[in-house]
DRENDO-563610 format. One line per 3 residues: number of its first residue (from 1); their letters; for each residue x, y, z of N, C-alpha, C, CB. Coordinates in nm, 2 decimals, padded with zeros to 4 digits. Atoms other than C-alpha are relative to their C-alpha. Glycine has a CB too. Layout:
DRENDO-563610
NUM	a	X/Y/Z/X/Y/Z/X/Y/Z/X/Y/Z; ... $
***
This chain:
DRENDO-563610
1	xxx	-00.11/00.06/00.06/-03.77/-00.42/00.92/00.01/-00.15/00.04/00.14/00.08/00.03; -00.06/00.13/00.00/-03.70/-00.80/00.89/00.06/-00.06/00.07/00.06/-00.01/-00.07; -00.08/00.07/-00.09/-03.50/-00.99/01.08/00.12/-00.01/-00.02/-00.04/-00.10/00.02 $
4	xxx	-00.07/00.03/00.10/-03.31/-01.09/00.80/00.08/00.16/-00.01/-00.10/-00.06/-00.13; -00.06/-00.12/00.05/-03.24/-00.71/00.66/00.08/00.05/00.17/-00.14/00.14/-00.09; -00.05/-00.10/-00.11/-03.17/-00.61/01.04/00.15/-00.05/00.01/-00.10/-00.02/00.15 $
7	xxx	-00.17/00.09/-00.02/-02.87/-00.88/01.07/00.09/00.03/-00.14/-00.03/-00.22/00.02; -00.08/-00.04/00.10/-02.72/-00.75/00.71/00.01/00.11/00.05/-00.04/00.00/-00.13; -00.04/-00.17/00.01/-02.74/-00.37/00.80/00.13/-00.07/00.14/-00.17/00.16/00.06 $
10	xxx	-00.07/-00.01/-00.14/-02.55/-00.51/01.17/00.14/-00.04/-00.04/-00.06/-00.10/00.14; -00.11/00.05/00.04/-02.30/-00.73/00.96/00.06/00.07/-00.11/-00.03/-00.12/-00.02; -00.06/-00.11/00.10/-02.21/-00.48/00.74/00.04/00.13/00.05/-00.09/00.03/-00.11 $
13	xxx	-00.09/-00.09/-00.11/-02.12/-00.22/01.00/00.07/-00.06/00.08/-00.08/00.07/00.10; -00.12/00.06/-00.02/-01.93/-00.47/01.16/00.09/00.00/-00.05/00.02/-00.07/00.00; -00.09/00.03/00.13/-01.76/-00.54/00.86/00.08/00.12/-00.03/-00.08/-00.04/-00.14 $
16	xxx	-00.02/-00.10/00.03/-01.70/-00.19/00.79/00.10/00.05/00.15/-00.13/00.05/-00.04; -00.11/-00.02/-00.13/-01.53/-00.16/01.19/00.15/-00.09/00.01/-00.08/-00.05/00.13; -00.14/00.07/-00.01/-01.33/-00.42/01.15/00.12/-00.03/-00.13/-00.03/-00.13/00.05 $
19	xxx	-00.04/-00.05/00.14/-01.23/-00.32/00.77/00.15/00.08/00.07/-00.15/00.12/-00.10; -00.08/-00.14/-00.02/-01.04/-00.02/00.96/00.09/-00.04/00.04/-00.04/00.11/00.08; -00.13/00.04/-00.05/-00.79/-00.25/01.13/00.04/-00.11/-00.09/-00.01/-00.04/00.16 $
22	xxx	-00.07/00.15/00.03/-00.72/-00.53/00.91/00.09/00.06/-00.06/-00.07/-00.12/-00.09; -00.15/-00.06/00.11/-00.37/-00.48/00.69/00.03/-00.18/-00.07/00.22/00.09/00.14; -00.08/00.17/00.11/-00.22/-00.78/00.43/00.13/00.01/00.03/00.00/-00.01/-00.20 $
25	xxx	-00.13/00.04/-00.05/00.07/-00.95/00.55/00.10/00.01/-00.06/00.00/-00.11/00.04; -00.09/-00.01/00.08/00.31/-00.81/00.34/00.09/00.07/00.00/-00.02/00.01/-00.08; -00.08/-00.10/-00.08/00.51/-00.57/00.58/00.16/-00.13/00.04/-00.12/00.07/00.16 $
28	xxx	-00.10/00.07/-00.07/00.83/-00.69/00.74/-00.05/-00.01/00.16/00.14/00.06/-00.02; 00.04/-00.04/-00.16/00.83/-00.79/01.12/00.04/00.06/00.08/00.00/-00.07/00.07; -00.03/-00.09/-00.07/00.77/-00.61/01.39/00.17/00.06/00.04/-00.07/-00.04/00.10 $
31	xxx	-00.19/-00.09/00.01/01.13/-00.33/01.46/-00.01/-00.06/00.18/00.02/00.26/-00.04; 00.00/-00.02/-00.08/01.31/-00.38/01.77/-00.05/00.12/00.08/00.08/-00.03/00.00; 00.01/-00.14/-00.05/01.24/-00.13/02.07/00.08/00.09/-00.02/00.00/00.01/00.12 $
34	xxx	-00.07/-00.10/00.01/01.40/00.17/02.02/00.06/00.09/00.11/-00.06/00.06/-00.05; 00.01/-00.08/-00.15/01.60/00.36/02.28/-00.06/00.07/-00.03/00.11/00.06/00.07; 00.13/-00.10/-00.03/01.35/00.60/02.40/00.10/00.11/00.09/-00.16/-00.09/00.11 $
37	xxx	-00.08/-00.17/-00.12/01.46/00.94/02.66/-00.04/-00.11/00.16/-00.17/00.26/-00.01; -00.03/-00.01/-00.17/01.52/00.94/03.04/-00.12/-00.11/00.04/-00.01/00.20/00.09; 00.10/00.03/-00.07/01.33/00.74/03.26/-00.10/00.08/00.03/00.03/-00.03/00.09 $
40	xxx	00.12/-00.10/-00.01/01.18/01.03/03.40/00.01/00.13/-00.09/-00.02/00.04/00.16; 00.02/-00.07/00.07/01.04/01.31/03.18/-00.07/00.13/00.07/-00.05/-00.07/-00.08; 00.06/-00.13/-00.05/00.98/01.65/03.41/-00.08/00.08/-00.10/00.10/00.08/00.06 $
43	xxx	00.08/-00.10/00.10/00.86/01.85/03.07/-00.06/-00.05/-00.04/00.03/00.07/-00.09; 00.09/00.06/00.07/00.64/01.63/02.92/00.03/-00.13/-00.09/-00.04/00.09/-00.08; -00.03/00.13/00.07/00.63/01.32/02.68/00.12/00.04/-00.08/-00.12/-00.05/-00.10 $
46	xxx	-00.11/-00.01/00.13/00.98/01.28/02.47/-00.02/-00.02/-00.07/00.08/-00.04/-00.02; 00.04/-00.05/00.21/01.00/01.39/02.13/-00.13/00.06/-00.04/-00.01/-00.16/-00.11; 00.18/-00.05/00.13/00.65/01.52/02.09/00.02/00.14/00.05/-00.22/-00.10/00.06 $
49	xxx	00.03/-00.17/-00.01/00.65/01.92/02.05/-00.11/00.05/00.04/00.01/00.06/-00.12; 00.11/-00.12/-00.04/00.44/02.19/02.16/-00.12/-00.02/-00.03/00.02/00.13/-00.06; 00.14/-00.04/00.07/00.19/02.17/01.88/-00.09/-00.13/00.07/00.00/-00.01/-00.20 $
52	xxx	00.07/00.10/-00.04/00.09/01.82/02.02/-00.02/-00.05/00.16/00.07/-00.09/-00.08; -00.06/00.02/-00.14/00.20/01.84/02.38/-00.13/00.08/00.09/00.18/00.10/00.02; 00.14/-00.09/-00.05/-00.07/02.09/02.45/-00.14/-00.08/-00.01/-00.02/00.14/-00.09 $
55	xxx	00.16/00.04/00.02/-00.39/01.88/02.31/00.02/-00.12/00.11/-00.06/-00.06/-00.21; 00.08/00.08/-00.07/-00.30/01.65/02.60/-00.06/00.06/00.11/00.07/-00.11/00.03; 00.09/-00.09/-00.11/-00.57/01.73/02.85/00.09/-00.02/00.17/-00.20/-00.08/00.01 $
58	xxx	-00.05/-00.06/-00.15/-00.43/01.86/03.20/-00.03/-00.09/00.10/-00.08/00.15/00.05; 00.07/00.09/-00.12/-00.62/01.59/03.39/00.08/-00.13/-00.06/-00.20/-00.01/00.00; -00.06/00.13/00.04/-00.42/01.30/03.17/00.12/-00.03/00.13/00.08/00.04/-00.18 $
61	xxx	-00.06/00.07/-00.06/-00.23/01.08/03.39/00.07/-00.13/-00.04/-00.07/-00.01/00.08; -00.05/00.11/00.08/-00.16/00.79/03.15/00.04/00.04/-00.11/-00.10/-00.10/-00.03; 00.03/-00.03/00.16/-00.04/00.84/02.81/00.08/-00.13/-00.10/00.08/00.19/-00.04 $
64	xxx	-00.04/00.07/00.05/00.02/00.60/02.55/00.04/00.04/-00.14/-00.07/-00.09/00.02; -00.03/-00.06/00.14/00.29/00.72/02.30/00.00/-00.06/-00.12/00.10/00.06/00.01; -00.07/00.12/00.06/00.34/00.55/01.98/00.04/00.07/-00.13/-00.09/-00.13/-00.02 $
67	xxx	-00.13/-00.05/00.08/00.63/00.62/01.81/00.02/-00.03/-00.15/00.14/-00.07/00.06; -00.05/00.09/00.14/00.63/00.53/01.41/00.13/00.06/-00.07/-00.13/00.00/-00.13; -00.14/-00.04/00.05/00.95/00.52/01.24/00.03/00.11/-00.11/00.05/-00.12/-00.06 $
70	xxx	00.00/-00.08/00.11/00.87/00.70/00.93/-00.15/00.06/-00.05/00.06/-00.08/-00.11; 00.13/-00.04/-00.03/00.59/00.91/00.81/-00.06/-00.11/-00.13/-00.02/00.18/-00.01; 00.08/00.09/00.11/00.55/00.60/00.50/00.05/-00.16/00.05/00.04/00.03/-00.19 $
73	xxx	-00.03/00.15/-00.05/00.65/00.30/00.75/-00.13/-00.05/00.07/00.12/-00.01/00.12; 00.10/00.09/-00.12/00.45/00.03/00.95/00.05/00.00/00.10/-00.03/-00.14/-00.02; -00.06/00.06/-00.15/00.67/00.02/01.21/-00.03/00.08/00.08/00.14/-00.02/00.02 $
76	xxx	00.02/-00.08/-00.07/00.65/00.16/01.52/00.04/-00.04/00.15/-00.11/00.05/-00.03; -00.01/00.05/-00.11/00.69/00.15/01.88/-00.06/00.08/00.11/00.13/-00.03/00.02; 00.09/-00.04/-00.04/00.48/00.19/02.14/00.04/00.04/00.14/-00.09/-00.07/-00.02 $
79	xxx	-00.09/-00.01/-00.12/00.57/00.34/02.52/-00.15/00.11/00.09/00.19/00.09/-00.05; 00.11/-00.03/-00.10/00.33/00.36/02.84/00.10/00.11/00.09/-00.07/-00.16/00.11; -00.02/-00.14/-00.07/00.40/00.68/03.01/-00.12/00.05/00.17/-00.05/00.12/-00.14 $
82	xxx	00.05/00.00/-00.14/00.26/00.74/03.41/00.04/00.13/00.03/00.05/-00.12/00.10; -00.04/-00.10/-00.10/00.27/01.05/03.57/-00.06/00.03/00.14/-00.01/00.12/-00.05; -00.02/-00.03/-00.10/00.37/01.13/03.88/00.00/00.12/00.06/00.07/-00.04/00.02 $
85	xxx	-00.05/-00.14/-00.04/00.35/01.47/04.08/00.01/00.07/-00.19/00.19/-00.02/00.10; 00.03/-00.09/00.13/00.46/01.69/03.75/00.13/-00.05/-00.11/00.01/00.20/00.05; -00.13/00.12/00.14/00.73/01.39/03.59/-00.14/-00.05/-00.05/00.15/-00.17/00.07 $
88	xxx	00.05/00.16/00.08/00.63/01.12/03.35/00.10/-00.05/-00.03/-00.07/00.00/-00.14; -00.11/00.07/-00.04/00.78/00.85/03.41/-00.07/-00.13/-00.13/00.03/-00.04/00.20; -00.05/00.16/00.11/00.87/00.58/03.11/-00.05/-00.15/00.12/00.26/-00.02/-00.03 $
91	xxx	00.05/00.07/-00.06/00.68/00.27/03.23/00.03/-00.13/-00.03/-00.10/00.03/00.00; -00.03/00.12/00.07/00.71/00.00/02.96/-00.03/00.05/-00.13/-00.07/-00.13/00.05; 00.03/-00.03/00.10/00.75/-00.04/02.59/00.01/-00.12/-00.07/00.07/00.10/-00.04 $
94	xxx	00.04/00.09/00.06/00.66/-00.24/02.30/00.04/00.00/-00.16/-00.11/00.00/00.02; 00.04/-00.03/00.16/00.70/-00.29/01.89/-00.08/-00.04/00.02/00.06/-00.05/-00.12; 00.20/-00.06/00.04/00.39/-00.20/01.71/00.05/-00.02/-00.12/-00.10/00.19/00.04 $
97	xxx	00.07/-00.03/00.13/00.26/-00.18/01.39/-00.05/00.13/-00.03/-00.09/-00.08/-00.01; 00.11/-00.07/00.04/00.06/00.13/01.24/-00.05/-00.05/-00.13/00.03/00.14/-00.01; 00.07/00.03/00.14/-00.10/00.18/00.91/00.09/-00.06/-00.09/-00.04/00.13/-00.08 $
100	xxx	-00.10/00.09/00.12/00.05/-00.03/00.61/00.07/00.09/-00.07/-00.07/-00.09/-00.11; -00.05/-00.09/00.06/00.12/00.29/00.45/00.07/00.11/00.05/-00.07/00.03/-00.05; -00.01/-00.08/-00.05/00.22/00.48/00.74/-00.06/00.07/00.07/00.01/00.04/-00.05 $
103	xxx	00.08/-00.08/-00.14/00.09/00.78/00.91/-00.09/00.15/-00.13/00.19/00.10/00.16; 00.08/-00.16/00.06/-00.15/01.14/00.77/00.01/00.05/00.12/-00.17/00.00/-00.07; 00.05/-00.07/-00.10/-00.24/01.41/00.97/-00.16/00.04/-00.10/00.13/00.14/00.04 $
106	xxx	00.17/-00.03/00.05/-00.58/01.38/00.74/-00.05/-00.13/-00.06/-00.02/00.14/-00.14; 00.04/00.15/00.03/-00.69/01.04/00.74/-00.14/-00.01/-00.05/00.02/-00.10/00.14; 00.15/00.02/00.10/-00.99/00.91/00.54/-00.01/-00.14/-00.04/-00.01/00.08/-00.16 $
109	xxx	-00.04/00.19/-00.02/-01.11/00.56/00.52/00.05/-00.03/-00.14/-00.17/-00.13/00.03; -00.08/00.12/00.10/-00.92/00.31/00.31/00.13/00.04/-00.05/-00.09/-00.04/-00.15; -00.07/-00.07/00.06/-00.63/00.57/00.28/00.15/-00.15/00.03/00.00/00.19/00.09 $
112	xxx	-00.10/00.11/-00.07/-00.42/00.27/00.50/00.12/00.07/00.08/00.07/-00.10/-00.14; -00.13/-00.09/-00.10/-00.22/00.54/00.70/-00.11/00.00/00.13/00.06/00.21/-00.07; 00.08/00.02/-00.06/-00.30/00.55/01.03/00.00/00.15/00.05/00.00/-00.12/00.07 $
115	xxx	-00.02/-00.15/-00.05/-00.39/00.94/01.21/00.07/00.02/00.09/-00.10/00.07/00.03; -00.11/-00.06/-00.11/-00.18/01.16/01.38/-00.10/00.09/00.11/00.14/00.11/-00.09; 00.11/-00.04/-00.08/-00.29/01.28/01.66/00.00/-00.01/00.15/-00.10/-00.07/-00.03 $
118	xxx	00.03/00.08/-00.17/-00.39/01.28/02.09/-00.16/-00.01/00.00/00.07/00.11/00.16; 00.10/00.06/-00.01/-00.69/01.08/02.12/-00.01/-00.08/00.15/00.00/-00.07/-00.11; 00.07/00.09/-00.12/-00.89/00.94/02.44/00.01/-00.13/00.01/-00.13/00.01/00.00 $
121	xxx	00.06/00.15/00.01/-00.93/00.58/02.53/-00.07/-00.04/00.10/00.10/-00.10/00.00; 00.08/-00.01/-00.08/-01.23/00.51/02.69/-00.08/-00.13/00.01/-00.08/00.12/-00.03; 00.09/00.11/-00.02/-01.39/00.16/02.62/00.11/-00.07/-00.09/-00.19/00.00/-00.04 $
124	xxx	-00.10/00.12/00.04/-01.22/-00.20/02.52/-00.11/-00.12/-00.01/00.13/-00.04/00.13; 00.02/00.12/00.06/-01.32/-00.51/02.41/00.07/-00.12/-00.06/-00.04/00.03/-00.05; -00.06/00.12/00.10/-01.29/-00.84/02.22/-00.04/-00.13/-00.03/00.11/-00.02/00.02 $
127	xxx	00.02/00.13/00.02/-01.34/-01.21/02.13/00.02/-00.04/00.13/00.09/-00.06/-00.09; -00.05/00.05/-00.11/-01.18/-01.29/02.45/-00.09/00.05/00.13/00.15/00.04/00.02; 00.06/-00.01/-00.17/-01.32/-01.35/02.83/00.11/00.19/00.04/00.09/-00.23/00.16 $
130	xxx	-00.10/-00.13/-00.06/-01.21/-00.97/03.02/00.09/-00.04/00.08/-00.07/00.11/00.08; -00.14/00.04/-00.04/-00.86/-01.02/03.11/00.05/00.11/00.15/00.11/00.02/-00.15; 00.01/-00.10/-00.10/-00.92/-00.73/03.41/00.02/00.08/-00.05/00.05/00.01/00.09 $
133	xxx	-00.01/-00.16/00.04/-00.96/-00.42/03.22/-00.09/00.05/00.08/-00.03/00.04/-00.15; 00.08/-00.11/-00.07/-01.03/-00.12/03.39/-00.06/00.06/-00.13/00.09/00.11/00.10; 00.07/-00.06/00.06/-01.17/00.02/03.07/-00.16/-00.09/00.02/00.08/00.03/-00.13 $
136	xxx	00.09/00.09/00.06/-01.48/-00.10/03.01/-00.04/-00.08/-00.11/-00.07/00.05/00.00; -00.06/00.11/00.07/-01.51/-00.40/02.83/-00.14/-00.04/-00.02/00.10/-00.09/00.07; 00.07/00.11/00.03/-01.73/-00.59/02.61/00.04/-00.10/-00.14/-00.13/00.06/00.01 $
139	xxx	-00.02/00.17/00.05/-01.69/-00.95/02.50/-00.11/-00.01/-00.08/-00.01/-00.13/00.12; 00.13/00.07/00.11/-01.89/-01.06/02.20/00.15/-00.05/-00.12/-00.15/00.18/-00.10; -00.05/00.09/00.05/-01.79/-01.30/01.96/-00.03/00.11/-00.20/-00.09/-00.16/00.05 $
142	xxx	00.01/-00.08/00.13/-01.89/-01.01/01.66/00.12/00.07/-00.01/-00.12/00.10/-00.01; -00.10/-00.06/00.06/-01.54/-00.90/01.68/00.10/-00.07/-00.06/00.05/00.06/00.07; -00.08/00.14/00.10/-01.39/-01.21/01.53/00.05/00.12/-00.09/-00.14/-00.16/-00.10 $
145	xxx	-00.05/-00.05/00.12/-01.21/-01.12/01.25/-00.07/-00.05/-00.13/00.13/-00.02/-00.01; 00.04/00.08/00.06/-01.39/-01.25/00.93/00.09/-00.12/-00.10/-00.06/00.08/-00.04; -00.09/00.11/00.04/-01.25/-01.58/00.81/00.04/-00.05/-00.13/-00.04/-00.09/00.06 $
148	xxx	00.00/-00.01/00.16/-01.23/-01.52/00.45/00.15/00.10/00.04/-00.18/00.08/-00.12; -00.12/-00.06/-00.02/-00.90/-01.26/00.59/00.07/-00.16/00.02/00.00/00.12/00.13; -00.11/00.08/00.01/-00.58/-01.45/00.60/00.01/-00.03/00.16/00.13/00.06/-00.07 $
151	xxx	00.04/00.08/-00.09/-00.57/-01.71/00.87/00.09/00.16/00.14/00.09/-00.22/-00.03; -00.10/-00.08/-00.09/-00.25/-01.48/01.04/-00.08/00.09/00.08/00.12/00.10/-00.08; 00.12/-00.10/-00.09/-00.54/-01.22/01.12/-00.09/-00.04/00.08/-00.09/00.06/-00.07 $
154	xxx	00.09/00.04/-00.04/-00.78/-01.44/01.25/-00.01/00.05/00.15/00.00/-00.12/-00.03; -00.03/-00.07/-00.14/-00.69/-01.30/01.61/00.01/00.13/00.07/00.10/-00.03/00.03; -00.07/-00.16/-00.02/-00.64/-00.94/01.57/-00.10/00.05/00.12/-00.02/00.11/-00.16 $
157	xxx	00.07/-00.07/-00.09/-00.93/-00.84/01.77/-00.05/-00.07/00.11/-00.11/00.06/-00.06; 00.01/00.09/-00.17/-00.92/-01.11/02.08/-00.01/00.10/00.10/00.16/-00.11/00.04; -00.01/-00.12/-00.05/-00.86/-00.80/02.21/00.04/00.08/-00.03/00.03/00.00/00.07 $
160	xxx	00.06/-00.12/00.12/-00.96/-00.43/02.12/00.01/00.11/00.10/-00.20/-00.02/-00.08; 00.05/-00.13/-00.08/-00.89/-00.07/02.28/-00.07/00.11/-00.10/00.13/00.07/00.08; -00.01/-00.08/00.11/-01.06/00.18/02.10/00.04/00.14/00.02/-00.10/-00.02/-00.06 $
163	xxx	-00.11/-00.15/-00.01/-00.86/00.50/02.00/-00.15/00.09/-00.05/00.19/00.01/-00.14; 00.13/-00.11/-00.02/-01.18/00.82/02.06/00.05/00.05/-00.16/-00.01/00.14/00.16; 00.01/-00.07/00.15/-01.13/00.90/01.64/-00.11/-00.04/-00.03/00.08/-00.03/-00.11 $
166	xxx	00.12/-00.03/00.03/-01.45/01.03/01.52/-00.07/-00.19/00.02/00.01/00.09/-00.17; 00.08/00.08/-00.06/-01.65/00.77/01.77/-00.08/00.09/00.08/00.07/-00.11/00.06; 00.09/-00.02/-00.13/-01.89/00.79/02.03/00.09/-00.02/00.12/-00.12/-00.11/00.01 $
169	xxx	-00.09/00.06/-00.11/-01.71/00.74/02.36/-00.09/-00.02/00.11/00.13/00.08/00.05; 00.04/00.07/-00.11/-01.84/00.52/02.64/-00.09/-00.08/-00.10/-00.07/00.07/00.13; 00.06/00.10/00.09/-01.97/00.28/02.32/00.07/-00.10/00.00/-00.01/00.04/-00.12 $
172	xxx	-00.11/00.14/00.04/-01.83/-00.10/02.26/00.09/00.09/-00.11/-00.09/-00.18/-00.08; -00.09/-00.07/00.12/-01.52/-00.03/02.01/-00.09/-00.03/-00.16/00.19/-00.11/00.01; 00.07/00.07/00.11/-01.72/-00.19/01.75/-00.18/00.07/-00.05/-00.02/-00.17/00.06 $
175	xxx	00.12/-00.09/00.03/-02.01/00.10/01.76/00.03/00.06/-00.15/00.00/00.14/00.11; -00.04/-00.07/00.16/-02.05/00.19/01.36/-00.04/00.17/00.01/-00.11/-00.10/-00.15; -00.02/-00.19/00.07/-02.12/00.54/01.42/00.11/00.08/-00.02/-00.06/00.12/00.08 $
178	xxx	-00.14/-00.08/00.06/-01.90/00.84/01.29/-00.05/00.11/-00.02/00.08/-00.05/-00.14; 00.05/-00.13/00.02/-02.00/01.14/01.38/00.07/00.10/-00.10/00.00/00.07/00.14; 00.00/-00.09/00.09/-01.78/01.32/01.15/00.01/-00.07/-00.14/00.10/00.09/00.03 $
181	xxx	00.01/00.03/00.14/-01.91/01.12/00.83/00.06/-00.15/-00.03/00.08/00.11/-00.09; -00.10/00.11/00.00/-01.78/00.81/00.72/00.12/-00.02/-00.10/-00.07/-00.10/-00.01; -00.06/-00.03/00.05/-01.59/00.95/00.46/00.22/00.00/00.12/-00.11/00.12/-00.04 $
184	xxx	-00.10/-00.02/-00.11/-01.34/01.02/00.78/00.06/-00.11/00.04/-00.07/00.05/00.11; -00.02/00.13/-00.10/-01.30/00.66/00.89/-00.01/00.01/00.09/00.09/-00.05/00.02; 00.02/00.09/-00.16/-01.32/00.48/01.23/00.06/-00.16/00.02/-00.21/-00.03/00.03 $
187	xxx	-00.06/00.12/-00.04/-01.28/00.17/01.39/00.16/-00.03/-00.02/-00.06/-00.09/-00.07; -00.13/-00.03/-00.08/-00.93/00.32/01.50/00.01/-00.04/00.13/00.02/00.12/00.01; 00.03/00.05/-00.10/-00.84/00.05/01.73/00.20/-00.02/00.03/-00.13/-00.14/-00.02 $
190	xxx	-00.13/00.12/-00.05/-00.53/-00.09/01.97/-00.01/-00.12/-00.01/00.03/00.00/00.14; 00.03/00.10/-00.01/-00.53/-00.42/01.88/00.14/-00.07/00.00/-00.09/-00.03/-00.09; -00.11/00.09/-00.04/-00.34/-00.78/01.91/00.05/00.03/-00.18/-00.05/-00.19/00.08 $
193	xxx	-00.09/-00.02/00.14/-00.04/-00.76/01.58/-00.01/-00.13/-00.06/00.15/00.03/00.02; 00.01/00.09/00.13/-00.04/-00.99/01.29/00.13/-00.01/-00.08/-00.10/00.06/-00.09; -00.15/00.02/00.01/00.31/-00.92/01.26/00.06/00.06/-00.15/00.03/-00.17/00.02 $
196	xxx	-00.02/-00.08/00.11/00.26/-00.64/00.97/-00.08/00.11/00.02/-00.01/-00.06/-00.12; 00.07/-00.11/-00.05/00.12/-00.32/00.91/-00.20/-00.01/00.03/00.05/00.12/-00.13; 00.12/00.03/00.03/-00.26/-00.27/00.93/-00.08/00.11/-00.07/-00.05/-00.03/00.11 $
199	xxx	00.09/-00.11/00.13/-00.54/-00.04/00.74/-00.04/00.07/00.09/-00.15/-00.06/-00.10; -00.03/-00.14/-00.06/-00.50/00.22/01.03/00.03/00.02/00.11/-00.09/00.07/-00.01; 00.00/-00.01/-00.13/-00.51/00.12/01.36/00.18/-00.09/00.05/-00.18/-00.08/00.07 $
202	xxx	-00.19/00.06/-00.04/-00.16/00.00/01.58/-00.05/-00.12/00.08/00.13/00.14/00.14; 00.02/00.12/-00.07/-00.11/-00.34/01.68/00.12/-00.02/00.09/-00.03/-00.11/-00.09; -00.14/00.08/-00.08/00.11/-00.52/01.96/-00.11/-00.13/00.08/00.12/00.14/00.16 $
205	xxx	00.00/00.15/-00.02/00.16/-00.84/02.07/-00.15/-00.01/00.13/00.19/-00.07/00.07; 00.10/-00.02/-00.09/-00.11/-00.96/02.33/00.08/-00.09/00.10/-00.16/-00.04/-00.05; -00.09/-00.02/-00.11/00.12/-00.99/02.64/-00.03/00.19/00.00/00.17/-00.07/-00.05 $
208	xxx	-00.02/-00.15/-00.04/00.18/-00.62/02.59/-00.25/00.04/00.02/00.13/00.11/-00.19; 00.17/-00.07/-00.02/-00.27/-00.55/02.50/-00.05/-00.04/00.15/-00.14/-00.07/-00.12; 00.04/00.01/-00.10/-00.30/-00.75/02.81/00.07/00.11/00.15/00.02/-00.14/-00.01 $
211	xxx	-00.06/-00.10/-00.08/-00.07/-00.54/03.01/-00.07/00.12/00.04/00.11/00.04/-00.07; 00.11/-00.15/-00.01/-00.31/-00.21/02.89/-00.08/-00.01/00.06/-00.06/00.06/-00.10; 00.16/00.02/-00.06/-00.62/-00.35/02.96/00.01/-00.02/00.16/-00.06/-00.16/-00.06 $
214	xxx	00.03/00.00/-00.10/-00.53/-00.38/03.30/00.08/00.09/00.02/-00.01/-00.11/00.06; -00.10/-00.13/-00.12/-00.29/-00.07/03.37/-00.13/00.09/-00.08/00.25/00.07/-00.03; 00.08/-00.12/00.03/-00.50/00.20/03.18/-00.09/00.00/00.07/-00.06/00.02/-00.13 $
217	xxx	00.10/-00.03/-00.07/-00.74/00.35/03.42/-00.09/00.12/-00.04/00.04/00.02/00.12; 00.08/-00.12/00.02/-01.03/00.57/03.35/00.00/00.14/00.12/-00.16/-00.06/-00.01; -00.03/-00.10/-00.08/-00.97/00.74/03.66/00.12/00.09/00.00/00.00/-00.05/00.10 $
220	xxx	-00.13/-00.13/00.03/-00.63/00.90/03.52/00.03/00.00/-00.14/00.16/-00.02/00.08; 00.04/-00.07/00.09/-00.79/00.98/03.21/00.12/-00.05/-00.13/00.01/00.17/00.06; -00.14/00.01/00.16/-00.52/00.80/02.92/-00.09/00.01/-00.13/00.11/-00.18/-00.01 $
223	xxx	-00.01/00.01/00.15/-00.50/00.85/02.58/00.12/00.02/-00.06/-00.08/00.09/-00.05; -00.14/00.00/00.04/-00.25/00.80/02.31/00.02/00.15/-00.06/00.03/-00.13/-00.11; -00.02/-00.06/00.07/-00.08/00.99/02.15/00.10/-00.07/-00.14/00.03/00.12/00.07 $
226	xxx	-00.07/00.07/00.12/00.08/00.89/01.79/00.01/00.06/-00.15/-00.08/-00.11/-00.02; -00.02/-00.06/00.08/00.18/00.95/01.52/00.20/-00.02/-00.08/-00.06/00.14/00.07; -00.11/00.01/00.05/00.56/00.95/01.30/00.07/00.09/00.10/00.01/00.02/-00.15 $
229	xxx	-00.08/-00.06/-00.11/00.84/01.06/01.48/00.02/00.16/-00.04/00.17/-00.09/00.02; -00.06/-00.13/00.02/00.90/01.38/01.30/-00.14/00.08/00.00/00.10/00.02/-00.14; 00.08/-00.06/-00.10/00.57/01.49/01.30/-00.11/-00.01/00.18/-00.06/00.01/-00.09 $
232	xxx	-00.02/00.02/-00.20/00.55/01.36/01.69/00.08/00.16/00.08/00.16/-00.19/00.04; -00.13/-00.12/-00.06/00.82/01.64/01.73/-00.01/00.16/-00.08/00.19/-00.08/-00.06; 00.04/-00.05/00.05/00.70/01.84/01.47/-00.12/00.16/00.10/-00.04/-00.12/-00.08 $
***
């Protein structure tokens, strides 16, 4: 293969990763925080039921909830969770963004909702020098945003966690595979906000991404969980 054809197949799986987070600036801005429950949480994350409470794994020690308002809003809000002994303790919180359209519990690319769900977070990235993430991190300048998007975006992926939906894990966020099809979508990411919804993944400000990148530890296993508040509770 070419040189030439090799850098189109690479820039067109890019393209296609970073397709999954962009959204058009035509949302309102980000919601205030929301009161949230108790500081500390002896039974588990607040508001999220049984059905979802269980898929987090037993070894989780981090969890990053994120709250969306409605199951056809952008809004959302986002809240770091720590456990202690057998609490979880409310840590810090954020407005977010999700999908432009909302939320599914059967997401598919270009649907613009983003999935419901508890998902891993295992590798990070971005445009930017590593700001001390414990995830693992890689810097490359291929996560730019492309500059034919509206200028407001041009930043979204300065910095990138990526959320384990049908990925590889321990890959940069920006790996184009998709083990289950691509039909399924990917490049379900945490990224910096744009100050509207996006085409699936949740954004916040980068104060708060910087915050993650250095509290999430692989050694106490986080992942989010997300999803609309009613099926959160659901």
């Amino acid at each position: 293969m070419s040189i030439d054809v090799r850098c189109a197949v690479l820039c067109g799986s890019l393209i296609l990763a970073l397709a999954a987070c962009a959204g058009s600036p035509d949302a309102g801005p980000p919601t205030k925080p929301r009161a949230g429950a108790a500081t500390i949480a002896p039974s588990g994350i607040p508001d999220v039921g049984d059905r979802l409470q269980r898929r987090i794994p037993a070894d989780a020690r981090q969890v990053v909830a994120v709250y969306g308002v409605g199951e056809d809003s952008p809004d959302s809000t986002v809240v770091l969770y720590t456990k202690r002994g057998s609490a979880w303790h409310r840590v810090r919180d954020w407005p977010a963004h999700n999908g432009k359209k909302g939320w599914t519990t059967d997401h598919h690319e270009g649907d613009k909702r983003s999935p419901v769900g508890v998902f891993t977070l295992t590798d990070a990235g971005g445009v930017l020098k590593d700001p001390g993430s414990r995830l693992p991190y890689t810097r490359s300048a291929a996560f730019a945003a492309p500059r034919w998007w509206a200028k407001s975006h041009w930043h979204d992926f300065d910095y990138v966690i990526a959320i384990d939906y049908n990925r590889v894990r321990g890959t940069p966020p920006n790996d184009p595979t998709r083990p289950e099809g691509e039909h399924k979508g990917g490049g379900i990411w945490l990224h910096m906000d744009h100050g509207s919804g996006t085409s699936a993944c949740v954004s916040l400000s980068k104060s708060a991404m910087e915050y993650l990148l250095r509290t999430l530890d692989p050694d106490r296993h986080p992942v989010v969980v997300m999803g609309d508040r009613a099926d959160l509770a659901g």
